[in-house]
N, C-alpha and C positions, 0 to 999 in steps of 0.2 A: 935571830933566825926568822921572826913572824916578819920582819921588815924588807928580811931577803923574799920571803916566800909573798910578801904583798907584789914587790916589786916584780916579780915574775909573771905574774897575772897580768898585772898592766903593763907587762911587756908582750904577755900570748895577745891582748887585745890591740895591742900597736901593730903587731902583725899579721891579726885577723882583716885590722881594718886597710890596710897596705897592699894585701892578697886582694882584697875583695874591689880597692877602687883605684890601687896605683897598678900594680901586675899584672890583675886580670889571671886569665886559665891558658896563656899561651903557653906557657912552660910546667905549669901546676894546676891540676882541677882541682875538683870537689877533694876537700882535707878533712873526709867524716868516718869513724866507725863505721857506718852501715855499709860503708863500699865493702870491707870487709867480708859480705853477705854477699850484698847485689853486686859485686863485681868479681870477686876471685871466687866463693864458693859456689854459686852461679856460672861462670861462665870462665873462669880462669884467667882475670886480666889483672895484673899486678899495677895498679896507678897508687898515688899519693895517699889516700885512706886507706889502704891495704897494710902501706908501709910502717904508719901512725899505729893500725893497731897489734903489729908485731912485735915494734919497740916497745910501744904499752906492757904487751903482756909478754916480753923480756924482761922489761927493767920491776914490771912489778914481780916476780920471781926473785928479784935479788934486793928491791928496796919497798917491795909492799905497793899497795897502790900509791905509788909517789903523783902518778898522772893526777887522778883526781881530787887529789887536794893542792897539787901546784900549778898544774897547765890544763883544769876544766874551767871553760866559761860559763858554764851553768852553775857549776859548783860557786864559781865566782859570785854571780850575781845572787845566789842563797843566801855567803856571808854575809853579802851586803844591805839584803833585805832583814836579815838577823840582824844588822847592828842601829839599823834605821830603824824600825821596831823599836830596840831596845831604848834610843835616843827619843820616844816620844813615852817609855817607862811602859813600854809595851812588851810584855814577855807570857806569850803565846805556850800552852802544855803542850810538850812532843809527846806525840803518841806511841806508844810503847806496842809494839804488834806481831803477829808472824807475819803479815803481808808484807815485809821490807824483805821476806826470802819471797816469797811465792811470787806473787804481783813482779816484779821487776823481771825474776825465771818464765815466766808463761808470756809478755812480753817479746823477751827475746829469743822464744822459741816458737813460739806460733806467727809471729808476723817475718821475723828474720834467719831465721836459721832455717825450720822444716819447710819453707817453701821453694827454699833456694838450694835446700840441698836434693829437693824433687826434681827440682828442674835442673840439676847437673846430673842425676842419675839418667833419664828421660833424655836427656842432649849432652852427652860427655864429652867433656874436652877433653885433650891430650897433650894439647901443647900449651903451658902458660904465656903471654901474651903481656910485655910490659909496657905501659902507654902510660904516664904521669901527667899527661894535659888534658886527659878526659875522666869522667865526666865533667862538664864544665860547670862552677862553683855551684849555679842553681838550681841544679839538676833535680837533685833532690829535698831541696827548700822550698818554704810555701812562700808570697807574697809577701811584701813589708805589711799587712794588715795583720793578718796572721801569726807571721814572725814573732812581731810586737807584742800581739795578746798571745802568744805561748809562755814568752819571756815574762809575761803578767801572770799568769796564773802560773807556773812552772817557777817561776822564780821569786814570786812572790805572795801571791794567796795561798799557793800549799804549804809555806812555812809558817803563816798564821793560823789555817787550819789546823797543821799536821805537826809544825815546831820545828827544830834546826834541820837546815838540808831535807825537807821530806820531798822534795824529787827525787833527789840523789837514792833517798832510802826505799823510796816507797815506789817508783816507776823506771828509774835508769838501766835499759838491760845494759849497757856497756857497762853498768857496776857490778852487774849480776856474772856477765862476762868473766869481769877481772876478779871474784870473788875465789875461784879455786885457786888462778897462783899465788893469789895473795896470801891465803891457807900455807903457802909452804916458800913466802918471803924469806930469804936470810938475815934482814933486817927489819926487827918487830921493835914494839916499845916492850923492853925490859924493866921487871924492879929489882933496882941496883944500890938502893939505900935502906934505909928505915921508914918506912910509910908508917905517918901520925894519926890517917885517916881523917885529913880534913874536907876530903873528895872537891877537892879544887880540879884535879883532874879531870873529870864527872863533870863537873861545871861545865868545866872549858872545852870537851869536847864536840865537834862540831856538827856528828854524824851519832850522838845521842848514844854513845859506848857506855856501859857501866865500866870506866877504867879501873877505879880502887877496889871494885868486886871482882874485877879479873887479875890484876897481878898480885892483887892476896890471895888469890887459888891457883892460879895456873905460874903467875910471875912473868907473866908478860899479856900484852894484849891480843886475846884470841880472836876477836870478834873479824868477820871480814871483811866488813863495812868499814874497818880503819883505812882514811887517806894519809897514814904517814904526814900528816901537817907540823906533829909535834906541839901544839899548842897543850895538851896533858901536862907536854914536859915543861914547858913555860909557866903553866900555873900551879905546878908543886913546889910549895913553900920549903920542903925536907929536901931535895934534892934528889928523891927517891927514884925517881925513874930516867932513865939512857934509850937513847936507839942505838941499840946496838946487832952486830953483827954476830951468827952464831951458825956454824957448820950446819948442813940441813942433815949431815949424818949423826951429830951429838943431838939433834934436836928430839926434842920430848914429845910428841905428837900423840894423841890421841882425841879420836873423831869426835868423845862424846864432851871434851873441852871448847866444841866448837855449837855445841847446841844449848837456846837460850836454859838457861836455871832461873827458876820461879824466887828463890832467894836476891837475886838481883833486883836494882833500882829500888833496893827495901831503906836504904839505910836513911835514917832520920834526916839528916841534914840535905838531901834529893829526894828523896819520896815525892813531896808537891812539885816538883819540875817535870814530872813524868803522868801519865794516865797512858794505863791498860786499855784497850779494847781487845783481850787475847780471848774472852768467854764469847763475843760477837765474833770475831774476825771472819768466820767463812760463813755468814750470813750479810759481814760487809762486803766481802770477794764479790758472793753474788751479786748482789745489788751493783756494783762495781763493774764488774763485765759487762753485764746486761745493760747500764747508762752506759758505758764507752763505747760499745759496741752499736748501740742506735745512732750513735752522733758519728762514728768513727770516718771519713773521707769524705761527712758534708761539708758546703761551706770550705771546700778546700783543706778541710784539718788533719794534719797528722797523728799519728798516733800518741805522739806525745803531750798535743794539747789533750785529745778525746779523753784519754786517760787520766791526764790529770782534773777535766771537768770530772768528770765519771768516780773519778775516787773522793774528790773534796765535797760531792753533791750527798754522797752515800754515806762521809763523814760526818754531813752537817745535820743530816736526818736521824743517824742517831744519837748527835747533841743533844737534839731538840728531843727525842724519847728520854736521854738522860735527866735532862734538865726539866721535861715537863708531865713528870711522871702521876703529879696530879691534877694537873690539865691537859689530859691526853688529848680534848678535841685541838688543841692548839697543834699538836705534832701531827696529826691526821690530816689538817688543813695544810700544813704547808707541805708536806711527804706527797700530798694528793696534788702540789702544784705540781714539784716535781715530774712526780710518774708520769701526770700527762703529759710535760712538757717534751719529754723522753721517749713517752709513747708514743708521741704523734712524729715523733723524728724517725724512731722506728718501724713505724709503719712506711714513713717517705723513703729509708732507704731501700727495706723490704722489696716496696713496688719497682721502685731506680735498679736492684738485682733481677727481679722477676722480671720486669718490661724491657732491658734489654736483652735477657735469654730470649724471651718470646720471641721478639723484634732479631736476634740472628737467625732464630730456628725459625723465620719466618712465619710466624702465628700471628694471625693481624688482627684480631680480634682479641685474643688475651694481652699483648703488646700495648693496643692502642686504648684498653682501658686501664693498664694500670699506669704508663704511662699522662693518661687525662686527669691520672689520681695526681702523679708527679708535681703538673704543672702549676694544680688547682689549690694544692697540701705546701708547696718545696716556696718558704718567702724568696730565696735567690731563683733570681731568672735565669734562665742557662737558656742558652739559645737551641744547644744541641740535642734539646729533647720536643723541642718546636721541630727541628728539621727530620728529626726521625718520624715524627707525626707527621708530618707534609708525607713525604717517602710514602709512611704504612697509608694514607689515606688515600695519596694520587696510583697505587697499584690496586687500592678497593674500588677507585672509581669516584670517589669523592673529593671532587675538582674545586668545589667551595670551602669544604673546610680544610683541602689540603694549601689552597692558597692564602688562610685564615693565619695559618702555623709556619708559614713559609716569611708572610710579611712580619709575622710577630718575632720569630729567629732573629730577619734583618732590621729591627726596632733596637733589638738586644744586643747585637753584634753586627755593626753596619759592614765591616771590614771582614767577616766570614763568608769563604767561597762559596761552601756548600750553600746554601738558602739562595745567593744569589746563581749556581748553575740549576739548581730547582725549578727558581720562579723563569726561567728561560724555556724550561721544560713545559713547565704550567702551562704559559704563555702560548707553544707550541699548540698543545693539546685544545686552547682554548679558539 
């Protein structure tokens, strides 16, 4: 079974990378959940991410989240940093938390769903719209620089912070998405033998389940974070547990089988695989929002890097209170790099929101100093906040320093029109 389900992975990546540099988006654009959002909830267009996440939460209704533990790339590159790890005798504690609900829900409700369903109330469609060739693959992907360090930190430093799959658990709203059908799969892991409790299952599972603490209460696995991978059932020695199929009308449901019990992750032989931070947890949220939030669209980053910086940062800080709890100036020292490092992002993006409200509502003076803050704070160059500076300064009248900011744009970006229909203007002027 794991042999099939390996081979399936490196079959989704054979034709991610075949989409991506033999196909091209002539026939198939972008293949992502968020289209989902930004494209059918939005504005009503049915293309290729639309379609992906219908099936998804079809097929997870009748086999669980099967997507995410056989056809996610991300999930993919998790196990793999999990087994890399473990091959250098490296086995990192998975944090045990409520933020694998919270964090992943506020996610994909505050950047993907509530602003998209504003703006379909505010501009209704009526008619759906199917188009499969748009948007086209990069649409909504950042740069190979970028890419790479998401897949670094997302795939690989939050499993040594955080422990198995802690993207998947701790940031993925398409997990958080497929969490309610998965709730009322037809196909769940059953126990269907004698469980010896050697919690090999527990072990093995990849998404940090207390398996032999739930199908000794409930008899099958409740949790919602299960991807149907089956590796439980692979490493019960008793042959206890089946995937099996079960009427959703005979099914035994009750909600409060679905919320975490303080009794779990207790049992001697996993206790040390696991640590709590559930007495912290929304003093880590905090800290959590507020680093992803300063960093969140610099630098080009998506929400998924921001977040994952933002969570592993607010993890590491209170390692370091854990761990140095009688040498507290040590946890002060490095907590205090942090915050600056954060603050001072915070304040850049701050100005970059505030300076260009000013700079549309035409305020040249509140614009061009927070903006001055931008340029002076922001280590990436961006050309396009030289050119809004030239702009605010050649309608103040300030010929000198608007052609300061003008030459500095076309330093940054020789091949941008604006600075160069500017500096013809200047030119005019002068």
């Amino acid at each position: 079974m794991q042999i099939l389900r390996i081979s399936c992975l490196i079959f989704l990546h054979i034709l991610i990378l075949l989409h991506v540099y033999v196909f091209g988006d002539s026939v198939i654009g972008s293949v992502d959940f968020q289209e989902f959002f930004h494209s059918f909830i939005k504005s009503g267009i049915v293309n290729a991410g639309v379609i992906l996440v219908l099936v998804a939460f079809l097929t997870t209704l009748i086999f669980g989240r099967f997507f995410c533990g056989w056809a996610c790339h991300f999930g993919a590159i998790q196990e793999l940093s999990w087994w890399i790890l473990n091959k250098f005798n490296i086995r990192p504690k998975t944090i045990n938390s409520k933020l694998t609900f919270i964090l992943p829900a506020f996610i994909l409700i505050y950047f993907y769903f509530t602003p998209n369903i504003i703006y379909a109330f505010q501009n209704p469609w009526y008619t759906p719209k199917i188009n499969l060739a748009e948007p086209e693959i990069w649409a909504f992907l950042p740069g190979f620089i970028i890419a790479t360090l998401t897949f670094f930190v997302d795939g690989f430093l939050i499993v040594f912070f955080l422990g198995r799959k802690g993207f998947c658990r701790f940031v993925c709203p398409w997990g958080a998405f497929l969490k309610i059908p998965n709730a009322f799969a037809m196909y769940k892991v059953r126990k269907t033998g004698n469980c010896i409790n050697t919690n090999f299952c527990t072990t093995a599972c990849p998404v940090a389940i207390d398996v032999s603490y739930e199908i000794n209460n409930y008899n099958k696995v409740t949790n919602t974070n299960c991807t149907s991978c089956m590796l439980c059932i692979n490493g019960c020695p008793s042959n206890a547990l089946s995937y099996e199929f079960k009427n959703p009308l005979d099914e035994n449901i009750k909600l409060k089988d679905y919320f975490y019990k303080n009794e779990s992750f207790k049992h001697k032989k996993i206790k040390d695989l696991f640590r709590s931070i559930r007495d912290y947890d929304y003093i880590i949220l905090f800290v959590t929002l507020i680093f992803s939030f300063c960093i969140d669209g610099l630098y080009g980053m998506g929400h998924f890097l921001s977040f994952g910086i933002g969570l592993i940062s607010s993890i590491i800080i209170f390692q370091l209170y854990d761990y140095n709890r009688k040498n507290n100036y040590l946890t002060w020292l490095y907590s205090t790099i942090f915050f600056v490092f954060f603050f001072w992002h915070g304040i850049i993006k701050f100005s970059i929101w505030q300076g260009t409200k000013d700079y549309e509502n035409n305020d040249i003076l509140g614009a061009t100093s927070k903006l001055e803050l931008v340029i002076k704070m922001y280590p990436q160059k961006m050309s396009k906040f030289h050119v809004m500076l030239g702009e605010l300064y050649l309608i103040d009248g300030k010929i000198k320093k608007a052609k300061y900011h003008v030459n500095e744009a076309i330093k940054i970006n020789p091949n941008h029109n604006a600075p160069q229909k500017l500096k013809k203007i200047l030119e005019n002027k002068i």
